[in-house]
Structures are given as C-alpha cells and as structure tokens.
PyMOL Python script that loads the backbone (N, CA, C, O; Angstrom):
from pymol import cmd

cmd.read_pdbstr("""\
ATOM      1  N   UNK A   1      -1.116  24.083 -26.000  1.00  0.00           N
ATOM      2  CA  UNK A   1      -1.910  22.883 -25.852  1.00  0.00           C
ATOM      3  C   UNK A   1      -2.005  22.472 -24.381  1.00  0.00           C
ATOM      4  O   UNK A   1      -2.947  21.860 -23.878  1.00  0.00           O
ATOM      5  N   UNK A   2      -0.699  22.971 -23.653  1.00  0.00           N
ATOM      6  CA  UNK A   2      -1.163  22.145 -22.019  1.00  0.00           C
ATOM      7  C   UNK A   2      -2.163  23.034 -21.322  1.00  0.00           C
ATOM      8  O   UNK A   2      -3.064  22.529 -20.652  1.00  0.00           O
ATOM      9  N   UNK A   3      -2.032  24.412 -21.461  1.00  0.00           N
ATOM     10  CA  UNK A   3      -3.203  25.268 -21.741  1.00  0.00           C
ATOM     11  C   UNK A   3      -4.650  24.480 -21.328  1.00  0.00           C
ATOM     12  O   UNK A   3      -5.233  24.151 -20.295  1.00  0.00           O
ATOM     13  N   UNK A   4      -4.846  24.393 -22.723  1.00  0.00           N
ATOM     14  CA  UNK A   4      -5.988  23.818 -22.772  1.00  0.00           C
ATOM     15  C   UNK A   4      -6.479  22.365 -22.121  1.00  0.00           C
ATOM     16  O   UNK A   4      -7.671  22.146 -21.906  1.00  0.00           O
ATOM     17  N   UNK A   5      -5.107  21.096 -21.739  1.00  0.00           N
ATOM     18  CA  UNK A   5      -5.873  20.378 -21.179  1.00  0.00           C
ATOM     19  C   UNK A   5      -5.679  20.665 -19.428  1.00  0.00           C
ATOM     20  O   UNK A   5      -5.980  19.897 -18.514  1.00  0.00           O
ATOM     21  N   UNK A   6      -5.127  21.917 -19.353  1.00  0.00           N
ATOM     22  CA  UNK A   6      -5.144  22.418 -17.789  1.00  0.00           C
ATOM     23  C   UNK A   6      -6.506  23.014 -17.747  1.00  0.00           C
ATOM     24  O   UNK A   6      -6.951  23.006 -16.599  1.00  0.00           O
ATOM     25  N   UNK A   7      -7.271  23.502 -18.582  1.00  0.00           N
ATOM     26  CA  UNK A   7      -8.226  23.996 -18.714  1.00  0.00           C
ATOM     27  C   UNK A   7      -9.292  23.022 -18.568  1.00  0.00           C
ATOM     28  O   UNK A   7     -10.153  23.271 -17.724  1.00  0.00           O
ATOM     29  N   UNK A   8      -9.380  21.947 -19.251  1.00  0.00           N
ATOM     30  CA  UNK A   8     -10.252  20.439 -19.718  1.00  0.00           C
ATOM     31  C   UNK A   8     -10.639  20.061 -18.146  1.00  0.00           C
ATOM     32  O   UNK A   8     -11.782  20.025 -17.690  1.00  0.00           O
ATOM     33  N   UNK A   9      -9.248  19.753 -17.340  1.00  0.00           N
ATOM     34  CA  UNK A   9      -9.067  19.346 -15.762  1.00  0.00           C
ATOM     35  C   UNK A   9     -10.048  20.239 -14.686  1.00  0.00           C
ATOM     36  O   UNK A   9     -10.826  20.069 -13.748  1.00  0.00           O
ATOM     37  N   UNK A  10      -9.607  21.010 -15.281  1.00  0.00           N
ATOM     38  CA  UNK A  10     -10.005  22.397 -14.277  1.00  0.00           C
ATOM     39  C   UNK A  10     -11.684  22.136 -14.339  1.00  0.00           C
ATOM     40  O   UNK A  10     -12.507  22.078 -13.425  1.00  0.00           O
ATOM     41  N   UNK A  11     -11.797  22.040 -15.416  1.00  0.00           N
ATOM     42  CA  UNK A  11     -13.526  22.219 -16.215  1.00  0.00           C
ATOM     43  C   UNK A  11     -14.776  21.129 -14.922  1.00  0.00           C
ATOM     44  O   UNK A  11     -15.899  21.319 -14.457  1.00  0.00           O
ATOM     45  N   UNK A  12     -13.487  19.786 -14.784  1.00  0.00           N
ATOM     46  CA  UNK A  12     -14.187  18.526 -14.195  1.00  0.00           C
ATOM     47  C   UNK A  12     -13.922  18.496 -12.919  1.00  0.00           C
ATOM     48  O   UNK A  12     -14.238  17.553 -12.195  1.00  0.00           O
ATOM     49  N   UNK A  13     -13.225  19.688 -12.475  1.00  0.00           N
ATOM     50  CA  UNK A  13     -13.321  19.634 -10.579  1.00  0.00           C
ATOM     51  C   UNK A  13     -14.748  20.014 -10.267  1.00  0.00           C
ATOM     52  O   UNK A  13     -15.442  20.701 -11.016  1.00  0.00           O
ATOM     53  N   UNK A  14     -15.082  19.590  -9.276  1.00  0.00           N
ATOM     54  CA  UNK A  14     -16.249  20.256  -8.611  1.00  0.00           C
ATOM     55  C   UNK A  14     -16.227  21.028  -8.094  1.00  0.00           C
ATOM     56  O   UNK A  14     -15.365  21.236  -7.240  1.00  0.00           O
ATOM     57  N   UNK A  15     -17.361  21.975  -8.432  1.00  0.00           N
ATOM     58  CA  UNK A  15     -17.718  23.425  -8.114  1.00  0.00           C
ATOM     59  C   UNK A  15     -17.868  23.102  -6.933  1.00  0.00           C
ATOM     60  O   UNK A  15     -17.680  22.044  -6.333  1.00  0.00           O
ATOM     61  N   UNK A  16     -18.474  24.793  -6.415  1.00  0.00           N
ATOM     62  CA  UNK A  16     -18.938  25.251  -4.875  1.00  0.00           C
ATOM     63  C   UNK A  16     -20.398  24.420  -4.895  1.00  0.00           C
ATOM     64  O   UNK A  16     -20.746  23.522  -4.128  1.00  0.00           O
ATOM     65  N   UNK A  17     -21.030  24.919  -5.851  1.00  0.00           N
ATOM     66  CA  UNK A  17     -22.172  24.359  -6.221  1.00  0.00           C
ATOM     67  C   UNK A  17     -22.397  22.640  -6.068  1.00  0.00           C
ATOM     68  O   UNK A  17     -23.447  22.222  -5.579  1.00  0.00           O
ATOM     69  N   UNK A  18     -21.896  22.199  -6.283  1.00  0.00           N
ATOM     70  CA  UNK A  18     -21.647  20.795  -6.275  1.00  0.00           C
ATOM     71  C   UNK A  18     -21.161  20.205  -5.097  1.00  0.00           C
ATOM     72  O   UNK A  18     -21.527  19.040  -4.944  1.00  0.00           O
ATOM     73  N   UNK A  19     -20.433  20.679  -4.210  1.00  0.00           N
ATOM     74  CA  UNK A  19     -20.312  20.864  -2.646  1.00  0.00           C
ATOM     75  C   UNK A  19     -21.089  20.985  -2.308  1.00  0.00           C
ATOM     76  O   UNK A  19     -21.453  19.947  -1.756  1.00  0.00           O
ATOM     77  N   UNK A  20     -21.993  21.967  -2.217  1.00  0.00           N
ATOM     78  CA  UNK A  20     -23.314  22.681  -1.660  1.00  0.00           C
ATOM     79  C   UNK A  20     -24.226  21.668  -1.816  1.00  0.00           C
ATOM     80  O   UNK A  20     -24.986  21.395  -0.887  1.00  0.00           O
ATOM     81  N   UNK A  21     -24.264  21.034  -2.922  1.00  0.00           N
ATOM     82  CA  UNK A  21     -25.407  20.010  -3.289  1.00  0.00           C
ATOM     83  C   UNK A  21     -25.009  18.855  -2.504  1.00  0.00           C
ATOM     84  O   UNK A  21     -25.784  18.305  -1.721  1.00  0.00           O
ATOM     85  N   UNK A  22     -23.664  18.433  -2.725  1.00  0.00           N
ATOM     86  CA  UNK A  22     -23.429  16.887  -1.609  1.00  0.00           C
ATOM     87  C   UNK A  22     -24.022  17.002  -0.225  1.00  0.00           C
ATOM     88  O   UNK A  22     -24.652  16.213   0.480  1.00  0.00           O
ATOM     89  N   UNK A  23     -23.690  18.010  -0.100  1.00  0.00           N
ATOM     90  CA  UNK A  23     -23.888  18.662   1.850  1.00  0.00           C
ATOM     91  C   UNK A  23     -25.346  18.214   1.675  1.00  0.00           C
ATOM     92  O   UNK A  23     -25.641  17.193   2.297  1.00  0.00           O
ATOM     93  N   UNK A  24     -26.092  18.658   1.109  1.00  0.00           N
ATOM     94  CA  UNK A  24     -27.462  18.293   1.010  1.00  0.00           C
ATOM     95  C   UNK A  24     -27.694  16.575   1.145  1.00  0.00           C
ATOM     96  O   UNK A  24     -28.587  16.056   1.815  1.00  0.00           O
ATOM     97  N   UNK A  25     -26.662  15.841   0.336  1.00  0.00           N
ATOM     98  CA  UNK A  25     -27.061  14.153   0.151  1.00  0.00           C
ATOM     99  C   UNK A  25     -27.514  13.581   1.731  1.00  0.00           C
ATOM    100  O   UNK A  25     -26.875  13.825   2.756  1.00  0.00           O
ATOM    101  N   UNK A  26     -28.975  12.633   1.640  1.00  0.00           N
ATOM    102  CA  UNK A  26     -29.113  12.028   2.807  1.00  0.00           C
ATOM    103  C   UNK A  26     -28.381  10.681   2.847  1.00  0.00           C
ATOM    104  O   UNK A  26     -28.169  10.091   3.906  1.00  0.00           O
ATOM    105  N   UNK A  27     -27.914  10.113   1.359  1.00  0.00           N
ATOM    106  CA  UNK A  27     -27.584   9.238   1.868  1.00  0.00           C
ATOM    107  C   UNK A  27     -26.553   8.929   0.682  1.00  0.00           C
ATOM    108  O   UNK A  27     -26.429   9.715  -0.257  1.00  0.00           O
ATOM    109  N   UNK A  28     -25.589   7.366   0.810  1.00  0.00           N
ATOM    110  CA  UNK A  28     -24.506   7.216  -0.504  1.00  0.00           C
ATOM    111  C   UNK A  28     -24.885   7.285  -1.722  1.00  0.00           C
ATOM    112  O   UNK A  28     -24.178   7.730  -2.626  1.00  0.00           O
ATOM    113  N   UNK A  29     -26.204   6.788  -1.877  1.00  0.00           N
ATOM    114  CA  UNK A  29     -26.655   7.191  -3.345  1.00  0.00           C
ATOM    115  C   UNK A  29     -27.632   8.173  -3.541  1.00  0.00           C
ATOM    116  O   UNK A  29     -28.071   8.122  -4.690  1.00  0.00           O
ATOM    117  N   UNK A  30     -28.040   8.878  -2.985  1.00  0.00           N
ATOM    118  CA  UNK A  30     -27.762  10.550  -3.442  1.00  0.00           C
ATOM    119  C   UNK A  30     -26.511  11.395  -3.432  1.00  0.00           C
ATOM    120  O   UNK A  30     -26.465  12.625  -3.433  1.00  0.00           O
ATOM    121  N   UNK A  31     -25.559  10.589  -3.422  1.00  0.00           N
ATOM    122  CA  UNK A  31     -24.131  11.239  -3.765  1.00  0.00           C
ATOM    123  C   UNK A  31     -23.948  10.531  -4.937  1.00  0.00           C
ATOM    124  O   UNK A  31     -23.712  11.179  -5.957  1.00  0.00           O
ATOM    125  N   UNK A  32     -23.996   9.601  -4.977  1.00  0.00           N
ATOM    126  CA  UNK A  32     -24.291   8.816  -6.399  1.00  0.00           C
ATOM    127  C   UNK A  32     -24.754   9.432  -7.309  1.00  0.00           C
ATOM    128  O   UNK A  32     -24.051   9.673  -8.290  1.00  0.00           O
ATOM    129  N   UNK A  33     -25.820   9.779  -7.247  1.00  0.00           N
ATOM    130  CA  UNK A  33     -26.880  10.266  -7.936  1.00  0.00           C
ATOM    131  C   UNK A  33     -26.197  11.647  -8.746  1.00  0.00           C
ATOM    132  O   UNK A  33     -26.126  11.712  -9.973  1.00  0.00           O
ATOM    133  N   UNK A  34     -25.808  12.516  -7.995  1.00  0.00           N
ATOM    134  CA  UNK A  34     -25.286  13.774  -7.857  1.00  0.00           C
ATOM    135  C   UNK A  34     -23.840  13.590  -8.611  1.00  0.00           C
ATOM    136  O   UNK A  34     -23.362  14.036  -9.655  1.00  0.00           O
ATOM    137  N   UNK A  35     -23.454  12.862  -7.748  1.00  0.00           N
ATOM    138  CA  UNK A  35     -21.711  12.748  -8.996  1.00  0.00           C
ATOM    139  C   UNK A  35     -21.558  12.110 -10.386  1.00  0.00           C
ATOM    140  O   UNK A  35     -20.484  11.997 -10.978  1.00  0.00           O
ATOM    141  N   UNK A  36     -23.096  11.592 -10.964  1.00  0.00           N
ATOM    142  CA  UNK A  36     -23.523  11.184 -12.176  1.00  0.00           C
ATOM    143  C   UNK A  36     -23.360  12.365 -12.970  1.00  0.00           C
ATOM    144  O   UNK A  36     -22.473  12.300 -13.820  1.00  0.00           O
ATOM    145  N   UNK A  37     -24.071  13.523 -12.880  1.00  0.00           N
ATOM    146  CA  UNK A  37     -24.190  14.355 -13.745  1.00  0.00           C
ATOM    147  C   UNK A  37     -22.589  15.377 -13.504  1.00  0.00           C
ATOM    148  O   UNK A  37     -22.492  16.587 -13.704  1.00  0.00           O
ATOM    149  N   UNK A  38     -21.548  14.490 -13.056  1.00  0.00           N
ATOM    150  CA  UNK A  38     -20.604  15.260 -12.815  1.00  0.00           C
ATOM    151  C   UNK A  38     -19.225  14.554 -13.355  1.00  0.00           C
ATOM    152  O   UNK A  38     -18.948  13.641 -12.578  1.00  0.00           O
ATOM    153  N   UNK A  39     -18.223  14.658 -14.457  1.00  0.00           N
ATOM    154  CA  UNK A  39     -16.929  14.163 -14.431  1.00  0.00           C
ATOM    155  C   UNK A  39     -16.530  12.806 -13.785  1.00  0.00           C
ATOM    156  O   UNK A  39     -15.854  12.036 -14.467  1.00  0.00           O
ATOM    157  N   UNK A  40     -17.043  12.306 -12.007  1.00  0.00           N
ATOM    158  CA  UNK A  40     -16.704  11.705 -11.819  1.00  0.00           C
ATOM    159  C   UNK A  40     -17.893  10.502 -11.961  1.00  0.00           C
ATOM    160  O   UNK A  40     -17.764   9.361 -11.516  1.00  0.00           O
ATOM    161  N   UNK A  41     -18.864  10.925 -12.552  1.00  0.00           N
ATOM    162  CA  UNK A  41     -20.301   9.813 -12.623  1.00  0.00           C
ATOM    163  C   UNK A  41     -19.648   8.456 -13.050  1.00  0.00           C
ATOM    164  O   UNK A  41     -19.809   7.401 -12.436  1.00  0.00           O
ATOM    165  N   UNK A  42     -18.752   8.646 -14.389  1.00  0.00           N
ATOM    166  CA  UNK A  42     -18.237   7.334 -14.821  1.00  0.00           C
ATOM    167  C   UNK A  42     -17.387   6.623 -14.324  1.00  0.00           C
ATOM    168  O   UNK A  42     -17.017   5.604 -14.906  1.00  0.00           O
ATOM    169  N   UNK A  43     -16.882   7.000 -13.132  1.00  0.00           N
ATOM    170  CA  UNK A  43     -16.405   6.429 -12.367  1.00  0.00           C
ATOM    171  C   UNK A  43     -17.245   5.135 -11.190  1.00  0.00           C
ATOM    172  O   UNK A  43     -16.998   3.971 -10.877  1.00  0.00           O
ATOM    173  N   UNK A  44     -18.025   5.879 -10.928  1.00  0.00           N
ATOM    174  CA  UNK A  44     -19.775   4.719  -9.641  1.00  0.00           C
ATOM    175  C   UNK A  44     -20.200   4.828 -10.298  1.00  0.00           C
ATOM    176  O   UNK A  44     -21.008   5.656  -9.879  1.00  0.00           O
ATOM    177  N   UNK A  45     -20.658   4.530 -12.121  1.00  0.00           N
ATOM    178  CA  UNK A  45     -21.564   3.926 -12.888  1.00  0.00           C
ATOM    179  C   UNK A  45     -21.876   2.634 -12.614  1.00  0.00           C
ATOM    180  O   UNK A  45     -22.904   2.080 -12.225  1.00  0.00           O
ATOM    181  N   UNK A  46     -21.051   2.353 -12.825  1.00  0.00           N
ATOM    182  CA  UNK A  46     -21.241   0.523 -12.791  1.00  0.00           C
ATOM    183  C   UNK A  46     -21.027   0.127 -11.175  1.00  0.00           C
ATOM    184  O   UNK A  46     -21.150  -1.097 -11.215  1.00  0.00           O
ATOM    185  N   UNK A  47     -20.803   0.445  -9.929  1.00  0.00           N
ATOM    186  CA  UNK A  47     -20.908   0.191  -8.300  1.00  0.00           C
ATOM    187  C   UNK A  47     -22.574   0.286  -8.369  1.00  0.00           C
ATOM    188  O   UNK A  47     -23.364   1.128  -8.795  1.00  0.00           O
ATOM    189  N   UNK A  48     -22.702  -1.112  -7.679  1.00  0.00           N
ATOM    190  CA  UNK A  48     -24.089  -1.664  -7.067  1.00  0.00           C
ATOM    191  C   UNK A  48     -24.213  -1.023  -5.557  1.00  0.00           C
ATOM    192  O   UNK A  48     -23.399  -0.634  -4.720  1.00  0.00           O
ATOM    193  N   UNK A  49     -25.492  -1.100  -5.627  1.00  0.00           N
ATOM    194  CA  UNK A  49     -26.134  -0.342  -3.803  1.00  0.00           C
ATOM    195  C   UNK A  49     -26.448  -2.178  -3.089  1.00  0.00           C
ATOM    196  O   UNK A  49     -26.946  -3.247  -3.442  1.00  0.00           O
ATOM    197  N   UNK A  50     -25.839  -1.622  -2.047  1.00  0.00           N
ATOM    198  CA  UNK A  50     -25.779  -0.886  -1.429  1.00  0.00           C
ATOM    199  C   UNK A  50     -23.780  -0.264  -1.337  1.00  0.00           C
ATOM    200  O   UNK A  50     -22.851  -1.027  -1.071  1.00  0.00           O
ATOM    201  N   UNK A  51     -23.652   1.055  -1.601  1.00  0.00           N
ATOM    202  CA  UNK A  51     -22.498   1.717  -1.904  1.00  0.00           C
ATOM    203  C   UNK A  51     -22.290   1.921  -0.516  1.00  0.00           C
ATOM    204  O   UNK A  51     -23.066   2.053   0.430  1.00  0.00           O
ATOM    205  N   UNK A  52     -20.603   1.915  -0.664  1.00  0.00           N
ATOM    206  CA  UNK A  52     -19.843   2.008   0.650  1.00  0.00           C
ATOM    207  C   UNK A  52     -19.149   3.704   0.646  1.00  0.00           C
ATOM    208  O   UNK A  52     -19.003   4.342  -0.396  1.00  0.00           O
ATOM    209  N   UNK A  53     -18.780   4.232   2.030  1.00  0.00           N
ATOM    210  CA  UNK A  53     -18.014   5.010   1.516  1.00  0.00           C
ATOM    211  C   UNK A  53     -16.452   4.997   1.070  1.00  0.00           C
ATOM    212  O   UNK A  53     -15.935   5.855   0.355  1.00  0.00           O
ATOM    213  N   UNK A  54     -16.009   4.235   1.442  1.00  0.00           N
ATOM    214  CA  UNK A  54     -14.424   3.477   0.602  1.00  0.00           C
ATOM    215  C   UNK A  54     -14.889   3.207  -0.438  1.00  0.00           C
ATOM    216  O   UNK A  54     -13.957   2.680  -1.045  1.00  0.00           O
ATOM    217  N   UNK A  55     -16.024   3.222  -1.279  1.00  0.00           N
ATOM    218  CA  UNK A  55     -15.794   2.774  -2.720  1.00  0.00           C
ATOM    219  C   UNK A  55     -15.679   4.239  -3.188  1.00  0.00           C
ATOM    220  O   UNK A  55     -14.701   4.625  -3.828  1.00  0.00           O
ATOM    221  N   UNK A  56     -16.600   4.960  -2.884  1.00  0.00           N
ATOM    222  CA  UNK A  56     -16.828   7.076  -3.211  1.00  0.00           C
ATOM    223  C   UNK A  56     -15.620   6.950  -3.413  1.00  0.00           C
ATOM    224  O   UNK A  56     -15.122   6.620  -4.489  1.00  0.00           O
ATOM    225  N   UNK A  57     -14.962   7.230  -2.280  1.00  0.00           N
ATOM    226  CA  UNK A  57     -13.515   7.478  -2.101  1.00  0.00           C
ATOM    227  C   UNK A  57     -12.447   7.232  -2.976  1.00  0.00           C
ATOM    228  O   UNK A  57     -11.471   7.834  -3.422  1.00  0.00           O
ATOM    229  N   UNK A  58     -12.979   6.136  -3.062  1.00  0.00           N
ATOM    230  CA  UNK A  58     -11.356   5.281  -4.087  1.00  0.00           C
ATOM    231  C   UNK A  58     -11.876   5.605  -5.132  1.00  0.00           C
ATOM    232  O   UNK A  58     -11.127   6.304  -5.815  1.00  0.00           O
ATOM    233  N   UNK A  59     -12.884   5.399  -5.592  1.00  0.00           N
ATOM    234  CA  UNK A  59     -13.430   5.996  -7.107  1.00  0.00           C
ATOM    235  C   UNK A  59     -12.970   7.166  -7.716  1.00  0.00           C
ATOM    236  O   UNK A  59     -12.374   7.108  -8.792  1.00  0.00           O
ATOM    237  N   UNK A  60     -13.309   8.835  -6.807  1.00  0.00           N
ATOM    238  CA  UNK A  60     -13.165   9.969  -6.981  1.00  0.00           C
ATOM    239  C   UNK A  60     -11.623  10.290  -6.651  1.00  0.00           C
ATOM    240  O   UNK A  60     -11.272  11.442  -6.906  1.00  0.00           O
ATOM    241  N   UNK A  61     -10.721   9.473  -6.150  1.00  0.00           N
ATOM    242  CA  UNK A  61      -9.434   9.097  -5.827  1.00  0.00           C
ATOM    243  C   UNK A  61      -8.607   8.721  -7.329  1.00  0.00           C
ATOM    244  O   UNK A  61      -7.625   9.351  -7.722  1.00  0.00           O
ATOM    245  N   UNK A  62      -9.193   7.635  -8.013  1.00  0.00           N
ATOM    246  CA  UNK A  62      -8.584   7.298  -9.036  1.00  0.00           C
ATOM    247  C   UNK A  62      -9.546   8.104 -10.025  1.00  0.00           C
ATOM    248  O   UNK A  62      -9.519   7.435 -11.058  1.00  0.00           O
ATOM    249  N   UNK A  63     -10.390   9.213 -10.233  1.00  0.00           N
ATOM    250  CA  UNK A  63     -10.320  10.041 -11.481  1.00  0.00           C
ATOM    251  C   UNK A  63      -9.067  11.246 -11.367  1.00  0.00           C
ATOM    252  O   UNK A  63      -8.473  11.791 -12.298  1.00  0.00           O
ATOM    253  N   UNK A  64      -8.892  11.454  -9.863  1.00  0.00           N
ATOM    254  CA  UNK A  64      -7.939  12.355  -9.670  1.00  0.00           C
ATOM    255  C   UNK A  64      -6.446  12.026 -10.082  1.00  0.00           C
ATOM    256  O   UNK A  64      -5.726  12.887 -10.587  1.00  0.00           O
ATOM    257  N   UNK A  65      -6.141  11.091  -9.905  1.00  0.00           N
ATOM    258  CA  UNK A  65      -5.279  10.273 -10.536  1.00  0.00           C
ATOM    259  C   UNK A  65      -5.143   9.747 -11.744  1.00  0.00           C
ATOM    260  O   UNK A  65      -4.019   9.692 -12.243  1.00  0.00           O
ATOM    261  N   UNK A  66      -5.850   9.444 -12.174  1.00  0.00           N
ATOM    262  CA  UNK A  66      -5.911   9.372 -13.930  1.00  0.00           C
ATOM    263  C   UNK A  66      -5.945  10.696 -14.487  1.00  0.00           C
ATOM    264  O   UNK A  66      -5.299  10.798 -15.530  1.00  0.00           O
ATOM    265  N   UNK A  67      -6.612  11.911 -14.018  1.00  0.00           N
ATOM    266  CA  UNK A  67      -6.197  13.175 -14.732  1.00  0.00           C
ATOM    267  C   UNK A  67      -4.471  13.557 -14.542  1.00  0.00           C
ATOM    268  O   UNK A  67      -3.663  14.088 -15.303  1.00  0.00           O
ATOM    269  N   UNK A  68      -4.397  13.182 -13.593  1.00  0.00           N
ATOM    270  CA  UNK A  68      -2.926  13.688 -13.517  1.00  0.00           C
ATOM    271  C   UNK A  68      -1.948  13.225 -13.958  1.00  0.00           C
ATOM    272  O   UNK A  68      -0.989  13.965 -14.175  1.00  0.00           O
ATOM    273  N   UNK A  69      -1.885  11.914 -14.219  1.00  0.00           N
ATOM    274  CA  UNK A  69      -1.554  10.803 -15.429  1.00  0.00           C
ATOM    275  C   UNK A  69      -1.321  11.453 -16.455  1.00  0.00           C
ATOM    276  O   UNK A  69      -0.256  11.708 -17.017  1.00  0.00           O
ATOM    277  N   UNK A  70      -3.004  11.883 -16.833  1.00  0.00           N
ATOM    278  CA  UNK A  70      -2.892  12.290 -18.812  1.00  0.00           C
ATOM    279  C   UNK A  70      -2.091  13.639 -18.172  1.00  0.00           C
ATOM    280  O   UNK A  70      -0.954  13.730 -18.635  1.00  0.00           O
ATOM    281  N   UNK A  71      -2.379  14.518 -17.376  1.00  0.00           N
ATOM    282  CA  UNK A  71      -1.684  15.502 -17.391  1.00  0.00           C
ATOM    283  C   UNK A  71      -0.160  15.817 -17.874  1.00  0.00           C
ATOM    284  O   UNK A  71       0.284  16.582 -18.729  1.00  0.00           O
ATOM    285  N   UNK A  72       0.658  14.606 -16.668  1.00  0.00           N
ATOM    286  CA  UNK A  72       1.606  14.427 -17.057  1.00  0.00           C
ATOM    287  C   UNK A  72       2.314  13.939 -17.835  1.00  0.00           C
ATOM    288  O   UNK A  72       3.525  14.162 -17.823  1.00  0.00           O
ATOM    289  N   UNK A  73       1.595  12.962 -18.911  1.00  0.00           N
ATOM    290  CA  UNK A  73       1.849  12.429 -19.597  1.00  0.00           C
ATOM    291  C   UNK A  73       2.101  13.811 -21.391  1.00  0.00           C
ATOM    292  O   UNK A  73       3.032  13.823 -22.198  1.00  0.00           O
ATOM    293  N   UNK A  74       1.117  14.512 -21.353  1.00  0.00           N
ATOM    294  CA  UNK A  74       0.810  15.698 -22.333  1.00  0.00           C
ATOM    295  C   UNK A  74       1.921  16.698 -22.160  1.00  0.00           C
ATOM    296  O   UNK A  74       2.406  17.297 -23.120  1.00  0.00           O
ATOM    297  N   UNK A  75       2.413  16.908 -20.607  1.00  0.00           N
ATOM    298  CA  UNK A  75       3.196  18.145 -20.128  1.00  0.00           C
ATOM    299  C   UNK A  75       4.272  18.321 -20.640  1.00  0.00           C
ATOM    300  O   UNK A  75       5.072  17.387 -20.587  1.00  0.00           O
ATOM    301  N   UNK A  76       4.668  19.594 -21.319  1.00  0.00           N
ATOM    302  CA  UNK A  76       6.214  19.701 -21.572  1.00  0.00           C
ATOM    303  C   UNK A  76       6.574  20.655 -20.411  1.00  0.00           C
ATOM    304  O   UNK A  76       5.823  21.240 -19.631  1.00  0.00           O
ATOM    305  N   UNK A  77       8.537  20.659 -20.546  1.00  0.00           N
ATOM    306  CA  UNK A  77       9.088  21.625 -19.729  1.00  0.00           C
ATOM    307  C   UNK A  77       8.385  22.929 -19.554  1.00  0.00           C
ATOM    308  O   UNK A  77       7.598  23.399 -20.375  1.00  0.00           O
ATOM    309  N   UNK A  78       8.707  23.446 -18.488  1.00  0.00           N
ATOM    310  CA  UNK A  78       8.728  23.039 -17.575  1.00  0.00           C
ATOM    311  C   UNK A  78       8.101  22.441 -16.713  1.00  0.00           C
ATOM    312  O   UNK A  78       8.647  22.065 -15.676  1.00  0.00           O
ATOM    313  N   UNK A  79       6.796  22.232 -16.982  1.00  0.00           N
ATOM    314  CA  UNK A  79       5.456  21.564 -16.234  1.00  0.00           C
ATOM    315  C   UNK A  79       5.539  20.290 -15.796  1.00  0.00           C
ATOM    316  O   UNK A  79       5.193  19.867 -14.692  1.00  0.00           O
ATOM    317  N   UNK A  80       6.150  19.515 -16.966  1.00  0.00           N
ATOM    318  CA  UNK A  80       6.624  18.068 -16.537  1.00  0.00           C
ATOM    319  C   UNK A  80       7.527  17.772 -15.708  1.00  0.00           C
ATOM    320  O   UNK A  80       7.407  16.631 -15.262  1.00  0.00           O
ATOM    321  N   UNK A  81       8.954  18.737 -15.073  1.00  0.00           N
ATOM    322  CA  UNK A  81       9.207  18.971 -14.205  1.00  0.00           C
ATOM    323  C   UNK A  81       8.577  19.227 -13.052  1.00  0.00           C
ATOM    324  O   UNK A  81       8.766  18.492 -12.082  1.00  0.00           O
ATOM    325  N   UNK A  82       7.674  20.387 -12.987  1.00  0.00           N
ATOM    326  CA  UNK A  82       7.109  20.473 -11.748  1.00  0.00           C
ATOM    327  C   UNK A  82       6.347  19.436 -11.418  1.00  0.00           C
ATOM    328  O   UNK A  82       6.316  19.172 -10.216  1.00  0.00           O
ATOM    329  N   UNK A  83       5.557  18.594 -12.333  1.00  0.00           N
ATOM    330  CA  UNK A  83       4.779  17.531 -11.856  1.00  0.00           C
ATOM    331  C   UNK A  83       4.993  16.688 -11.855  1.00  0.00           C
ATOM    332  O   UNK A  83       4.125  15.822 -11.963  1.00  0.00           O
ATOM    333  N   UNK A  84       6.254  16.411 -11.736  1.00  0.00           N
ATOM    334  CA  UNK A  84       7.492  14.960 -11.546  1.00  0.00           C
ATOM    335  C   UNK A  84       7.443  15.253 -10.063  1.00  0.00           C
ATOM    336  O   UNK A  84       6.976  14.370  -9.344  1.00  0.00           O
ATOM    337  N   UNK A  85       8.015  16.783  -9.314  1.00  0.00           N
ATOM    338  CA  UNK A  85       8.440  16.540  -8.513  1.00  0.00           C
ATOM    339  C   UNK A  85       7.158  16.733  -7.117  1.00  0.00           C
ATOM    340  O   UNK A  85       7.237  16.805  -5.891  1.00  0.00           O
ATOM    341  N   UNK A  86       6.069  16.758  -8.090  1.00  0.00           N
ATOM    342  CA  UNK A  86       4.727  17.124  -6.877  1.00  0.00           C
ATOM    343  C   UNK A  86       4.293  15.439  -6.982  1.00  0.00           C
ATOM    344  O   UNK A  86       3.364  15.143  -6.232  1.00  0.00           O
ATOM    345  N   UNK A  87       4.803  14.406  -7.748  1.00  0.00           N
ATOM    346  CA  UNK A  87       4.494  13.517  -7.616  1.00  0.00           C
ATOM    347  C   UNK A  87       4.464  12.595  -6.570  1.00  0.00           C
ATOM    348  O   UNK A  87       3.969  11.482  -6.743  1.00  0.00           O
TER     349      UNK A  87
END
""", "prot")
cmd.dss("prot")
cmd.show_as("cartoon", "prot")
cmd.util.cbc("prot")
cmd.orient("prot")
C-alpha cells in the first residue's frame, strides 16, 4: 500500500513538460493558469489577481507539505523512520 501512495505523490510532481511550459509563462497568472490543470491548481484556486509571487510559493510549498504529511502519516517501518528523520 505505501507503494502505491508513493506512486499517487510521484503521479502529482511536475513533469519536465510542465517546467518547460512555466518557462514559457509571461506573467503570475499564466502560471496560474498552467498549475490549474496540475495537482497544485487547488491550491491558487481561490487567490485573486492580482497574484504575488510569495503567494505561488507558499501555496506549491504547502501541497508539498501536506503530501508528506499523508505520506507520513500512511508509512510503516521502515519508511516512517526514514521520514521522521528527513523531517
């Protein structure tokens, strides 16, 4: 089972592709725009424009952090070990 939600995690990082596409953004909300159709969209759903970049940040900051949460929260030995101590 941790398997699979190491797998789930993995699924919602952003690709190369998705890099490639930000590099392209002219501006915060065409990164907006772009991280909608991506894992972290529900995160700047609800952030009004004009968007800062400390909000991106802290946003895509705390999905990374909430995965690692459920992560650790799901993990048995030894995993929950290791991700005690990468904490």
């Amino acid at each position: 089972e941790g398997c699979t939600d190491s797998r789930r995690h993995h699924a919602g990082l952003l690709t190369t592709a998705d890099y490639n596409n930000l590099c392209q953004c002219e501006n915060l909300d065409d990164i907006k725009m772009h991280l909608s159709a991506t894992k972290y969209g529900s995160y700047l759903q609800n952030e009004p424009s004009p968007l800062h970049t400390i909000t991106i940040v802290e946003k895509c900051t705390l999905k990374l952090v909430d995965d690692y949460k459920h992560m650790l929260c799901r993990a048995t030995e030894p995993m929950s070990t290791f991700l005690e101590y990468i904490r």
